[in-house]
N, CA, C and O atoms as a Tripos MOL2 file, in Angstrom:
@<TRIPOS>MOLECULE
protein
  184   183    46     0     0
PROTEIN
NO_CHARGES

@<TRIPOS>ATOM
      1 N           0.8480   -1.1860    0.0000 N.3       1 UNK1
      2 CA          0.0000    0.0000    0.0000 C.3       1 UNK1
      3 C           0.8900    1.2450    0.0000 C.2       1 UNK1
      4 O           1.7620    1.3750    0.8580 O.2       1 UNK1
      5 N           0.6770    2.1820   -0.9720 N.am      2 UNK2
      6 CA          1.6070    3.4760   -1.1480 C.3       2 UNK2
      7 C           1.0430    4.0380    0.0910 C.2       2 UNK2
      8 O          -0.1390    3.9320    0.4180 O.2       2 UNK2
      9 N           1.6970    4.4670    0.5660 N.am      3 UNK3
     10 CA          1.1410    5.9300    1.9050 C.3       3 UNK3
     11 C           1.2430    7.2300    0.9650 C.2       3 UNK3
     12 O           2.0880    7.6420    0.1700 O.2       3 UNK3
     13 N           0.0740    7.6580    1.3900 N.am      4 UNK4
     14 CA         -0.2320    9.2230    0.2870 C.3       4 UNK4
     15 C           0.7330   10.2460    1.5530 C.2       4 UNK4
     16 O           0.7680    9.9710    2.7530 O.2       4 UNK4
     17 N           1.3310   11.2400    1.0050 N.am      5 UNK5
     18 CA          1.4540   12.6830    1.7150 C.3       5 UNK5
     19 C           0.3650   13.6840    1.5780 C.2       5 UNK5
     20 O          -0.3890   14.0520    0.6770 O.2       5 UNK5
     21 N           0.6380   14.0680    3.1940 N.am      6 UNK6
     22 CA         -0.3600   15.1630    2.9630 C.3       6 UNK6
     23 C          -0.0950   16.5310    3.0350 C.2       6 UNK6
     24 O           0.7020   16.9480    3.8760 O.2       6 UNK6
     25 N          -0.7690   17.4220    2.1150 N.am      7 UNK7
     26 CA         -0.3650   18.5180    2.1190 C.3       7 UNK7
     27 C          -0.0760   19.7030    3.6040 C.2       7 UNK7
     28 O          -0.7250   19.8560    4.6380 O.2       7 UNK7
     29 N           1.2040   20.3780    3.0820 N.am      8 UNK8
     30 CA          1.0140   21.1500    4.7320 C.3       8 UNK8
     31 C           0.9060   22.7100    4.1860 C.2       8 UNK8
     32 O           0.9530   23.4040    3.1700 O.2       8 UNK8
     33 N           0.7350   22.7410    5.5650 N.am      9 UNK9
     34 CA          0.1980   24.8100    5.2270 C.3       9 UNK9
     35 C           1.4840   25.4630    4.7660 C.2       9 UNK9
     36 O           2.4790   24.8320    5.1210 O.2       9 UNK9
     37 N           1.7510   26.6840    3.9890 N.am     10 UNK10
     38 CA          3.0690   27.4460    3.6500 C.3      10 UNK10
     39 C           3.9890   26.4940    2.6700 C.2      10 UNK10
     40 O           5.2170   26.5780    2.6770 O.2      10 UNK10
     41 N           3.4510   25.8140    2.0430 N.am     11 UNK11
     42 CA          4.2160   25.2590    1.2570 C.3      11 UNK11
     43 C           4.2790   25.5950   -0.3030 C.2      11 UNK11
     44 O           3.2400   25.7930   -0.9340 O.2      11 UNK11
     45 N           5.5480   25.6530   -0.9030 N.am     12 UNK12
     46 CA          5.8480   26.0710   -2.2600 C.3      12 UNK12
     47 C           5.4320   24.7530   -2.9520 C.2      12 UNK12
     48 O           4.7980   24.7360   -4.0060 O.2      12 UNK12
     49 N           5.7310   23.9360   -2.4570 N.am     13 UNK13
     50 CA          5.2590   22.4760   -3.9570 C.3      13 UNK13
     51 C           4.1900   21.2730   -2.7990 C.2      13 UNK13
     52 O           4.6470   20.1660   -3.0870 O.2      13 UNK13
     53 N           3.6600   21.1700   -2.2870 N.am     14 UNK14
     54 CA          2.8850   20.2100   -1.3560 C.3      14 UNK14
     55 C           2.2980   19.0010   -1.8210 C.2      14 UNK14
     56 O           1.4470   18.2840   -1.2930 O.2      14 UNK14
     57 N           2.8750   18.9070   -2.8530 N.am     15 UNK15
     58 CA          2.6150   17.6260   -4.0550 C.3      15 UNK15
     59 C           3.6190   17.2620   -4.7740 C.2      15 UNK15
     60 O           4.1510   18.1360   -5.4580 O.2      15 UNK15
     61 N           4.1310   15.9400   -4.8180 N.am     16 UNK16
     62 CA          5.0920   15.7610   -5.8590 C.3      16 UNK16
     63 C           5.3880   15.7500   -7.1430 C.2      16 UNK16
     64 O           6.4850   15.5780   -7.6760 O.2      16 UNK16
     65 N           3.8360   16.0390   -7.8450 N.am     17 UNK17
     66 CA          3.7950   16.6340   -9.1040 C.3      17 UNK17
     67 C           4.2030   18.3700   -8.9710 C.2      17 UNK17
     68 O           4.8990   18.9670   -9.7920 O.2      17 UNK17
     69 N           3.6650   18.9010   -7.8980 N.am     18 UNK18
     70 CA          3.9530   20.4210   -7.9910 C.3      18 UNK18
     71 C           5.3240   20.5960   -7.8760 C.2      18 UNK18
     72 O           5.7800   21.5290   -8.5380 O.2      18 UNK18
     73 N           6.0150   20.0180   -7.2840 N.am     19 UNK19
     74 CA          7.9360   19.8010   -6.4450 C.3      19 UNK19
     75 C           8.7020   20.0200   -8.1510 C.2      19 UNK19
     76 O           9.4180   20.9140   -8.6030 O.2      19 UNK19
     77 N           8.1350   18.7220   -8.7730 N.am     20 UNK20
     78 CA          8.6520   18.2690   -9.8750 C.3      20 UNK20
     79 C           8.3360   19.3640  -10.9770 C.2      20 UNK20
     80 O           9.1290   19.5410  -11.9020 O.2      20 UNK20
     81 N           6.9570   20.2270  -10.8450 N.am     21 UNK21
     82 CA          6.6520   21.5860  -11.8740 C.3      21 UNK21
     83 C           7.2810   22.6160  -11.3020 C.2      21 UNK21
     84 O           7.7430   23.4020  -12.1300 O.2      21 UNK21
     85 N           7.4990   22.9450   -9.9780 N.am     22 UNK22
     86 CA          8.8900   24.0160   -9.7840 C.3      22 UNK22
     87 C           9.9820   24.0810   -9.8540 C.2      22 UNK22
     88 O          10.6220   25.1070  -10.0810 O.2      22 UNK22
     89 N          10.4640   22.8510   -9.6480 N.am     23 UNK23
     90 CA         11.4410   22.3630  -10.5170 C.3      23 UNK23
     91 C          11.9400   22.9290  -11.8340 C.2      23 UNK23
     92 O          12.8180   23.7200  -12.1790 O.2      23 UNK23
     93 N          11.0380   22.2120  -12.4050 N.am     24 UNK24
     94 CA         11.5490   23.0280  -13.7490 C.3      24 UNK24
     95 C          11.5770   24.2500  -14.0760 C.2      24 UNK24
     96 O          12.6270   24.7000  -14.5320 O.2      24 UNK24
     97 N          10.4730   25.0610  -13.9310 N.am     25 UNK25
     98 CA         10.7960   26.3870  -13.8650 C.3      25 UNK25
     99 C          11.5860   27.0300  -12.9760 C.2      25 UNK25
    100 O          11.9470   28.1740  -13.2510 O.2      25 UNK25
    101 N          12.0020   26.4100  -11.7360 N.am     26 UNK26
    102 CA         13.1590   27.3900  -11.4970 C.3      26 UNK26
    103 C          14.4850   27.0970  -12.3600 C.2      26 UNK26
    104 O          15.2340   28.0620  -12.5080 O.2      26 UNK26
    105 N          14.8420   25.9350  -12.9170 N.am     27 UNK27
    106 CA         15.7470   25.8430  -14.2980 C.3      27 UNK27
    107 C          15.8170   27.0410  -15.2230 C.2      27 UNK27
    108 O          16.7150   27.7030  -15.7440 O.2      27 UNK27
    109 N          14.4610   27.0410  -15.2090 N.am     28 UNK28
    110 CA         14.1820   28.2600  -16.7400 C.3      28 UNK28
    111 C          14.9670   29.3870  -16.0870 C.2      28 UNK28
    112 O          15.9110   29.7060  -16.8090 O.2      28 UNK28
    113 N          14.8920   30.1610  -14.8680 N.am     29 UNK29
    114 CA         14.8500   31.3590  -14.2070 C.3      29 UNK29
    115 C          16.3370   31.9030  -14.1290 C.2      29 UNK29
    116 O          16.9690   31.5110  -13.1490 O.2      29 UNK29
    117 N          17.0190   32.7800  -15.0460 N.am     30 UNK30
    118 CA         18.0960   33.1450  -14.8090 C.3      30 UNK30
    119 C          18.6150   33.4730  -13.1720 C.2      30 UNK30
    120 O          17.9130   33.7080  -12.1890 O.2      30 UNK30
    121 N          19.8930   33.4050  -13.2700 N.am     31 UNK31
    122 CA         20.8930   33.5560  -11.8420 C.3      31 UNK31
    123 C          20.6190   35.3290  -11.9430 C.2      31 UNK31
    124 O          20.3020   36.0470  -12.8910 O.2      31 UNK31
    125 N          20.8460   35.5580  -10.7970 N.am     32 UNK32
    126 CA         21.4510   36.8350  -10.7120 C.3      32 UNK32
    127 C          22.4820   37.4480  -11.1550 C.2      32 UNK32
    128 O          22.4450   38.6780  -11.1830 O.2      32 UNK32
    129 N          23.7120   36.7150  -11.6320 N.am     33 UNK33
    130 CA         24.4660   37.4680  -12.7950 C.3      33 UNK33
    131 C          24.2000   37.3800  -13.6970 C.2      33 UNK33
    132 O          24.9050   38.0820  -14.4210 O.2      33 UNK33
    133 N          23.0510   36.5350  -14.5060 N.am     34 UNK34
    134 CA         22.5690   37.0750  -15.5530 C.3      34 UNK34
    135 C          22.0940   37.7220  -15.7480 C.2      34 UNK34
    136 O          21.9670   38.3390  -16.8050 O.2      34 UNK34
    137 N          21.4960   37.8720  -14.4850 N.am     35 UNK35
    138 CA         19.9420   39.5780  -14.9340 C.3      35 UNK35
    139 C          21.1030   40.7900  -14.4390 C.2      35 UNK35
    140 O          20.9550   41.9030  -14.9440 O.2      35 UNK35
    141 N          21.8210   40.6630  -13.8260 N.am     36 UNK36
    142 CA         23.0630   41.4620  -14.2530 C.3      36 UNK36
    143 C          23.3890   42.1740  -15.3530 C.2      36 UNK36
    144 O          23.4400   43.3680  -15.6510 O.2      36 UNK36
    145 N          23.6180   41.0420  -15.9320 N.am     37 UNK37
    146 CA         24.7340   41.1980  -17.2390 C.3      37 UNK37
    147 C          23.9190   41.8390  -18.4280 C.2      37 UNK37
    148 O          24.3120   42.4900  -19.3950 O.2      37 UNK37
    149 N          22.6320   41.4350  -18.0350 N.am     38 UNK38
    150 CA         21.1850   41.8260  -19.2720 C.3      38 UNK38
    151 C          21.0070   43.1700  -18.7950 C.2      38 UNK38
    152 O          20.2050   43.8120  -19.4730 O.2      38 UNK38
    153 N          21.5220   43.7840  -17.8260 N.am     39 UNK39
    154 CA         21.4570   45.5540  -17.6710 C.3      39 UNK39
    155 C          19.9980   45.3670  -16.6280 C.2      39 UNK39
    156 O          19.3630   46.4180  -16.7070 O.2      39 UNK39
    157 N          19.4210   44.5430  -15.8630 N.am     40 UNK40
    158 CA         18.8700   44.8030  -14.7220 C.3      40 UNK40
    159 C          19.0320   44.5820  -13.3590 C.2      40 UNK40
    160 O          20.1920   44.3810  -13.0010 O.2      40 UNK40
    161 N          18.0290   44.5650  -12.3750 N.am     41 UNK41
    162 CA         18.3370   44.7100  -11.2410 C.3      41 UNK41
    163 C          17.4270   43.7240  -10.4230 C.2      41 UNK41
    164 O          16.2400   43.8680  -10.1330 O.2      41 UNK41
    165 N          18.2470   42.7200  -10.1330 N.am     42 UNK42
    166 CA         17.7560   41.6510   -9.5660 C.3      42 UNK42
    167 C          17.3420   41.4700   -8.2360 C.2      42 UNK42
    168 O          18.0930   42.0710   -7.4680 O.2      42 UNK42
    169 N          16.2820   40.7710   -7.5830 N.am     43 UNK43
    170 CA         15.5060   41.0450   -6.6370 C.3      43 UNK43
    171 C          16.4100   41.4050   -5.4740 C.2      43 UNK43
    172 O          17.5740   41.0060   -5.4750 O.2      43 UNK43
    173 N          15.9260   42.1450   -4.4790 N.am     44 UNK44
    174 CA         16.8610   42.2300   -3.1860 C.3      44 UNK44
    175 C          16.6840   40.9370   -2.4980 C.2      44 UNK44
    176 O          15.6230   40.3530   -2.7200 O.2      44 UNK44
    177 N          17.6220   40.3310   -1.6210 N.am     45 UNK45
    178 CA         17.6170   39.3700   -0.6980 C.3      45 UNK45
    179 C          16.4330   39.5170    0.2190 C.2      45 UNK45
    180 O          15.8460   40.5950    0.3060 O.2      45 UNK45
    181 N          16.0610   38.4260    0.9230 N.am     46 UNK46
    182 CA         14.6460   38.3930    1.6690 C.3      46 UNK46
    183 C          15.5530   37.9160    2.4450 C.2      46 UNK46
    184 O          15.2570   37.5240    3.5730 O.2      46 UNK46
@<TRIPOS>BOND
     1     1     2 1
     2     2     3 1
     3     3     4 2
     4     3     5 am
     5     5     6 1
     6     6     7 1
     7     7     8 2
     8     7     9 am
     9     9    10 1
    10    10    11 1
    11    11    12 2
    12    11    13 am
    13    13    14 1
    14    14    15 1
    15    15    16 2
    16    15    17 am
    17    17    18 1
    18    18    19 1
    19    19    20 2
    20    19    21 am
    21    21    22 1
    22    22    23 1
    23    23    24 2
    24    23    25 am
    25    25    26 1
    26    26    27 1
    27    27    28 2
    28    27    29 am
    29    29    30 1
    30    30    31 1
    31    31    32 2
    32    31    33 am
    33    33    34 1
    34    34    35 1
    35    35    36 2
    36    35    37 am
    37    37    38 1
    38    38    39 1
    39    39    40 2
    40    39    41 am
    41    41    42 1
    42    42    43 1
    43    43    44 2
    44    43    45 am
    45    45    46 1
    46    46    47 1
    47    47    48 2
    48    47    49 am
    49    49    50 1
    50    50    51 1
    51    51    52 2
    52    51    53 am
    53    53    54 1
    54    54    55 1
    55    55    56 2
    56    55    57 am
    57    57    58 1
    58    58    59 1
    59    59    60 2
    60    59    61 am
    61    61    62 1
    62    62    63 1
    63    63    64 2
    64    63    65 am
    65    65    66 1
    66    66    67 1
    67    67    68 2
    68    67    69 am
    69    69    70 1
    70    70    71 1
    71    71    72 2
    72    71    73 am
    73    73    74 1
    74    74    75 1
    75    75    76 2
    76    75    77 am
    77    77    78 1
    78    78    79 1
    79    79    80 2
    80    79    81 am
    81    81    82 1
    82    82    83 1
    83    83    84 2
    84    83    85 am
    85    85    86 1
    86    86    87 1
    87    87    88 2
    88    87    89 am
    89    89    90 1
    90    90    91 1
    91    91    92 2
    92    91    93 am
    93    93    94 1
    94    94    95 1
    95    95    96 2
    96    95    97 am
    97    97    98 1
    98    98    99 1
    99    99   100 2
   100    99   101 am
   101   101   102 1
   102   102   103 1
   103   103   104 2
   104   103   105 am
   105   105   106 1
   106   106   107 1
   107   107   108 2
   108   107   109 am
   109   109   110 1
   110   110   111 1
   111   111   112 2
   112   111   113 am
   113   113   114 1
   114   114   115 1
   115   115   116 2
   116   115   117 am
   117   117   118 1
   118   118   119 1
   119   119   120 2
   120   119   121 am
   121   121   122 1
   122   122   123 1
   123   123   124 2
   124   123   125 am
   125   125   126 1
   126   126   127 1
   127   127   128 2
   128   127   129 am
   129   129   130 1
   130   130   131 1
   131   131   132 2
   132   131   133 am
   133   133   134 1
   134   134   135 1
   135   135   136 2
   136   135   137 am
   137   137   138 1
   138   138   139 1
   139   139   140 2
   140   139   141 am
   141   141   142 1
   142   142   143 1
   143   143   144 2
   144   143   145 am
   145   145   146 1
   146   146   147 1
   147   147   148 2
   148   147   149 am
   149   149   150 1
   150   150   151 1
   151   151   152 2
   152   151   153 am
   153   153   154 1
   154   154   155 1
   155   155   156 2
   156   155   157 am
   157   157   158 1
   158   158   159 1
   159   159   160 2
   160   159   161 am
   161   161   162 1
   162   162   163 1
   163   163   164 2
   164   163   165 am
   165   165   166 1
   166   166   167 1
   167   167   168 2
   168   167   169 am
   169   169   170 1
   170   170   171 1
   171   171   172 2
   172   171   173 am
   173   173   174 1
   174   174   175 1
   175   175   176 2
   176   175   177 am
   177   177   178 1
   178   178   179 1
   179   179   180 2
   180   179   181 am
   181   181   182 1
   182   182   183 1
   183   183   184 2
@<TRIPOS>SUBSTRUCTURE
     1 UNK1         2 RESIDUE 1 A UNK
     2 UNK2         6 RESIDUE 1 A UNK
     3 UNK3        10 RESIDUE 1 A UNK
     4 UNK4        14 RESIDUE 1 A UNK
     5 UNK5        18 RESIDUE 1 A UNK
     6 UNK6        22 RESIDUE 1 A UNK
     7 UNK7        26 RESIDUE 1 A UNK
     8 UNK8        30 RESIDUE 1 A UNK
     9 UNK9        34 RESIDUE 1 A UNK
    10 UNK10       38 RESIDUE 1 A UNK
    11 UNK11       42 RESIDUE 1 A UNK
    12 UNK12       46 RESIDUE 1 A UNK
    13 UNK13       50 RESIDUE 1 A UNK
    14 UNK14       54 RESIDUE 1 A UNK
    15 UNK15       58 RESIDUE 1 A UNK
    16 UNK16       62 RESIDUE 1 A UNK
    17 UNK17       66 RESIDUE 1 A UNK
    18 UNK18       70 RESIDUE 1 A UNK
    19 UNK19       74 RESIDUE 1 A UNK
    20 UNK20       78 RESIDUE 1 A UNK
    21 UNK21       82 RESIDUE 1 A UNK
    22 UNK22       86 RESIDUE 1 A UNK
    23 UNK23       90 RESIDUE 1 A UNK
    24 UNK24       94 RESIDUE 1 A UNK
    25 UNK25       98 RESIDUE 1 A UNK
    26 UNK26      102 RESIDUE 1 A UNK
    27 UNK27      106 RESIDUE 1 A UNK
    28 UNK28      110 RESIDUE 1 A UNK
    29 UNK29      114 RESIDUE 1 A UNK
    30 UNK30      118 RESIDUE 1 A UNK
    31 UNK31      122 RESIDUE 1 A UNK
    32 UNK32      126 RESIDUE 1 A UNK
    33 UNK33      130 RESIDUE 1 A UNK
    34 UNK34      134 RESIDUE 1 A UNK
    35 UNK35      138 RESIDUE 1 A UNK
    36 UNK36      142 RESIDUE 1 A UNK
    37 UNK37      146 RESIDUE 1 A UNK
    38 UNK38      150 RESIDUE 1 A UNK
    39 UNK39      154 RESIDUE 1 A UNK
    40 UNK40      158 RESIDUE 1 A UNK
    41 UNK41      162 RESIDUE 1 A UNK
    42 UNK42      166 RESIDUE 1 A UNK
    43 UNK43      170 RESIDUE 1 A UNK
    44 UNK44      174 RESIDUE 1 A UNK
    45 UNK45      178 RESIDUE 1 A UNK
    46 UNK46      182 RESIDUE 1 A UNK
């Protein structure tokens, strides 16, 4: 029997299909020396 996870509160991916779709788009998402180098100004630190 698989044991399901369950979702928790404050979470960025709470599913392992969602984990696996942020995933990839954070791939897509340039570094900060790229948005550099492209002449902008990349987010401030949190």
């Amino acid at each position: 029997m698989k044991a399901e996870l369950k979702s928790t509160e404050n979470s960025m991916a709470p599913t392992e299909e969602d984990m696996i779709k942020l995933g990839e788009d954070m791939e897509k998402m340039e570094t900060n020396a790229q948005v550099i180098e492209n002449g902008m100004v990349p987010d401030p630190v949190q």
